[in-house]
Structures are given as structure tokens and as C-alpha cells.
DOKEZA-656990 format. One record per residue (C-alpha): residue in three letters; x, y, z. Coordinates in steps of 0.02 Angstrom, whole numbers, plus 32768, in hexadecimal, padded with zeros to 4 digits. Layout:
DOKEZA-656990
ALAXYZ;...
This chain:
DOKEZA-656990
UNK7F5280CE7D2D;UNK7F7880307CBE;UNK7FC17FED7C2C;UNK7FD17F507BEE;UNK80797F1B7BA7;UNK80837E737B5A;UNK802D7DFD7BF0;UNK803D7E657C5B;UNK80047EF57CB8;UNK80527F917CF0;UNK80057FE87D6A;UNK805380BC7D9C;UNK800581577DBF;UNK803981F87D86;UNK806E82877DE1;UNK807583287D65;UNK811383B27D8E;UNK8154845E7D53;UNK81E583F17D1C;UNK81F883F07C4E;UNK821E83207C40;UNK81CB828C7C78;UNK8228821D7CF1;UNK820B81687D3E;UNK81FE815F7DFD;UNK8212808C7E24;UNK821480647ED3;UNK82697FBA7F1B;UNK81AF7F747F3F;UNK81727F977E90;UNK810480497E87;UNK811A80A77DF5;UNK811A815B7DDF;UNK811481C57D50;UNK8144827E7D70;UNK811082DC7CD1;UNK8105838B7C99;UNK806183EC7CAB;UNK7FF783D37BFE;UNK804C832E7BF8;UNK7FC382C17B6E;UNK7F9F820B7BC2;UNK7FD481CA7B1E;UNK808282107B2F;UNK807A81CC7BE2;UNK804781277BB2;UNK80D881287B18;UNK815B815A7B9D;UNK812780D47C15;UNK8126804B7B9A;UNK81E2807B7B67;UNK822180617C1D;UNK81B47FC07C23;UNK82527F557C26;UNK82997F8B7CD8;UNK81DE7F917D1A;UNK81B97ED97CEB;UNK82637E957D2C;UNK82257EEA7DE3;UNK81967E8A7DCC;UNK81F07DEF7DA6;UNK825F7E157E4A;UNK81C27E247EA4;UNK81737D917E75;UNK820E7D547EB4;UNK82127DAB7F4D;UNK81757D587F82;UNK81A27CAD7F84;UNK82547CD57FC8;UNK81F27D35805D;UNK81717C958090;UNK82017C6C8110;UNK82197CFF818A;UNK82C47CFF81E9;UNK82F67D7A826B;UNK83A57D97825C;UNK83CC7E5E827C;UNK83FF7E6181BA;UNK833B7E208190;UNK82DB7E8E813F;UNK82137EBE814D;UNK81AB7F408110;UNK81747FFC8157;UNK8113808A80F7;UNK815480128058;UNK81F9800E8066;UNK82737F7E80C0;UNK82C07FA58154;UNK833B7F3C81C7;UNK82F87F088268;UNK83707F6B82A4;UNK834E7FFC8232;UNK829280058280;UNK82DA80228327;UNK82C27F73837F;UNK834C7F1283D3;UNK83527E5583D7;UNK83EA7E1983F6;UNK83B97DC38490;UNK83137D88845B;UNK82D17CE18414;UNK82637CF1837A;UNK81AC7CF583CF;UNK81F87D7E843B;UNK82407DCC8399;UNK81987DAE833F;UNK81357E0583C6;UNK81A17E9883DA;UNK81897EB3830F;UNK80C97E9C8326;UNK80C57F2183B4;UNK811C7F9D8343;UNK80B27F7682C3;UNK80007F86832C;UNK803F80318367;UNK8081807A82BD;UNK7FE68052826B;UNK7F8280908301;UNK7FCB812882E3;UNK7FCE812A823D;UNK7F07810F8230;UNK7ED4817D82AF;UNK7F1E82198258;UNK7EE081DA81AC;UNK7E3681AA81CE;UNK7E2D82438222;UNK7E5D829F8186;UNK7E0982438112;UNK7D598246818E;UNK7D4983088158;UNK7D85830480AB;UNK7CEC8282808B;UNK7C6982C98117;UNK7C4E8216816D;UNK7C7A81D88214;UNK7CB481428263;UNK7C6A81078303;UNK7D0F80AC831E;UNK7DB6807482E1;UNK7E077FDF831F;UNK7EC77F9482EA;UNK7EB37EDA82DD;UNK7F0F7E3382AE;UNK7EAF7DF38214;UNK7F087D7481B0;UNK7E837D9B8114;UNK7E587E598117;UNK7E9D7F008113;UNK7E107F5A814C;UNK7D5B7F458178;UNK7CCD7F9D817F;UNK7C237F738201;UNK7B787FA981D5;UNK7B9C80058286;UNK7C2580828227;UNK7CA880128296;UNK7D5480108239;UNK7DDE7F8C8252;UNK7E797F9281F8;UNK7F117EFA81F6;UNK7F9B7F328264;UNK800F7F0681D2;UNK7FCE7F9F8176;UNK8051800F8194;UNK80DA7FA2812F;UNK80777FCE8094;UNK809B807D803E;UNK804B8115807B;UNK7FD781227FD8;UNK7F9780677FED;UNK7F7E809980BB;UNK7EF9813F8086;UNK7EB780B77FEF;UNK7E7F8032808C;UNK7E3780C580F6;UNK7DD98114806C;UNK7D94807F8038;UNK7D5A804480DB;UNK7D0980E28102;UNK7CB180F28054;UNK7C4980478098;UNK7C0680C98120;UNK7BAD81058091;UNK7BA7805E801E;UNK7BA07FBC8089;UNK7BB47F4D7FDF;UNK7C2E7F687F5B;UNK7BC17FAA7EC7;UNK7BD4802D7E3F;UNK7BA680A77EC1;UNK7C3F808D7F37;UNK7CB380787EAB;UNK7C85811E7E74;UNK7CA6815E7F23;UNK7D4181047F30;UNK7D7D81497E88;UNK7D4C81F27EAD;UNK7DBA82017F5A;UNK7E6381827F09;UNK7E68818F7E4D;UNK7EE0810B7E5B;UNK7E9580857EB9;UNK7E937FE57E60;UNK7F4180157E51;UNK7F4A800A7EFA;UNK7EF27F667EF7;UNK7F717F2C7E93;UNK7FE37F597F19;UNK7F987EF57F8C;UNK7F9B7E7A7F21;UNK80357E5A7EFC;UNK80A27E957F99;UNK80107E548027;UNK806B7DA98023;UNK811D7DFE806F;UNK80B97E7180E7;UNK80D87DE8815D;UNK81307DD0820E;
């Protein structure tokens, strides 16, 4: 979902609850959740989300931020990158570099970035594959400095090893849309109907992407 607020746009999706108040999920990376009661009206939605606009365009503003801040990578153990959405130490994800210089350092944080994602695709393809009734001939985890995922007229998947810093959500978004062009090559009113019918949320998503692809970076 979307609503505009002065010149800008703020993008959430809604998750409805047995609870009997709305409440505001923000996350550090900018994804905005609305939690509201069962039989909540979109209009009500809408109303609350534009009264908590002020704390959801100064994350914005940080973000913005964020991305120019994170152009320059440094690999201190206190530096920070992303996994499943959130930021992590490298220290936090499990990898020890104290002893390393910083191609070493680099290459250890790509490896446990190709396998996470590896693993991460595998089980969701798979589970997305019989939700939708298609099937990939292939899936492949590659370094591509200007996609997320691809698509072959062959049903042959690739997907960036960087993937699995983005949030879960925007993961299943990338895999569901690459295996909607098994049935739609081109994107046309036909795959965007697809699309929308397996991730109501999607150019939310692309938003996402967007905005946070710059600091999904090594």
C-alpha cells in the first residue's frame, strides 16, 4: 500500500490482528507495518498512517543519508552490513577478520553471502514453484552488479548473491517475480496481474529495492 504525504511517498503494508488498536511497526531500514484490528476500513488505516507520518519521513531522511554515508565500505569489526534486512557486525554474522587484509575480508563476506542466499533461494523457489504450478529448469546465485534476478526463455533463474541482505518479504518478491516470466517473458498487464496476485505488496517491494539496493553492498 501507499499514500502520499506532502512530496512524498509512503509506502507499508498491513498486517490485520485480533488485537483492538492499530500500532506502527518501523524497522531501522525503513519497512513499515501497520498491525490493525480485523474490520479495520483502509480509510482509518490510511488516517492512522498519515498521523505517524512525522517519525516515518525522518527514517527516510536517515536513509537517504545512510546511502551516501555507505558509498565507502570499511571493514573494521564495528562496520556494519546488511542480512535478512537488518545490520549486523561483521562480527555479529559469524566471520572473523582480525588477521585479514580487506580483499581477504571482502571475500570472506561474499562467500557468506553466495551461500546464505543459496540457501535461502533454494527453499523459496521451491515453495513458491508449487504455490504457482511452474518450474524452473535451473537456479543459479550470481554476481550481477545490475540485477536481482533474471529470468531465460529456458525457465533458467539467477539471482544476485547480495539477495539475502534484503528483508525476507523483498527475497519471496524477487523469486516470485522471476518465476512469473516462466509464464510472461515481457513485463505486460498480464505479468503484473500475476505478480499482484502472488505479492499484493510488490511495488512496495520495488520501492525497497529502490531505496536500500545502494547499501546492499560489500
Amino acid at each position: 500500500m501507499e499514500l502520499q504525504v506532502l512530496d512524498q511517498t509512503i509506502y507499508y503494508q498491513i498486517e490485520y490482528t485480533k488485537a483492538n488498536s492499530m500500532k506502527l511497526e518501523l524497522s531501522r531500514e525503513g519497512h513499515v507495518t501497520i498491525k490493525a484490528p480485523v474490520g479495520s476500513k483502509l480509510l482509518e488505516i490510511e488516517a492512522f498512517v498519515l498521523k505517524h507520518s512525522k517519525p516515518i519521513l525522518k527514517r527516510y531522511a536517515e536513509l537517504n543519508q545512510r546511502v551516501m554515508i555507505s558509498s565507502q565500505k570499511s571493514y573494521e569489526e564495528e562496520s556494519h552490513f546488511l542480512f535478512l534486512g537488518k545490520a549486523y557486525t561483521i562480527q555479529e554474522l559469524g566471520l572473523s577478520i582480525s588477521t585479514l587484509s580487506e580483499e581477504e575480508i571482502q571475500a570472506q563476506l561474499k562467500k557468506f553471502y553466495t551461500a546464505k542466499t543459496k540457501e535461502i533461494i533454494k527453499q523459496r523457489v521451491a515453495h513458491f514453484e508449487k504455490q504457482m504450478g511452474v518450474k524452473a529448469k535451473s537456479t543459479t546465485i550470481v554476481n550481477s552488479p545490475k540485477t536481482w534476478g533474471t529470468c531465460s526463455s529456458l525457465k533458467e533463474l539467477t539471482f544476485n548473491y547480495k539477495l539475502s541482505m534484503a528483508m525476507p518479504s523483498v527475497i519471496d518478491y524477487v523469486v516470485i517475480h522471476e518465476l512469473c516470466h516462466i509464464s510472461h517473458l515481457n513485463h505486460d498487464r498480464s505479468f503484473y496481474r500475476l505478480l499482484g496476485s502472488y505479492d499484493k505488496n510488490f511495488k512496495e517491494h520495488e520501492a525497497y529495492l529502490a531505496k536500500i539496493g545502494p547499501v546492499m553492498t560489500i
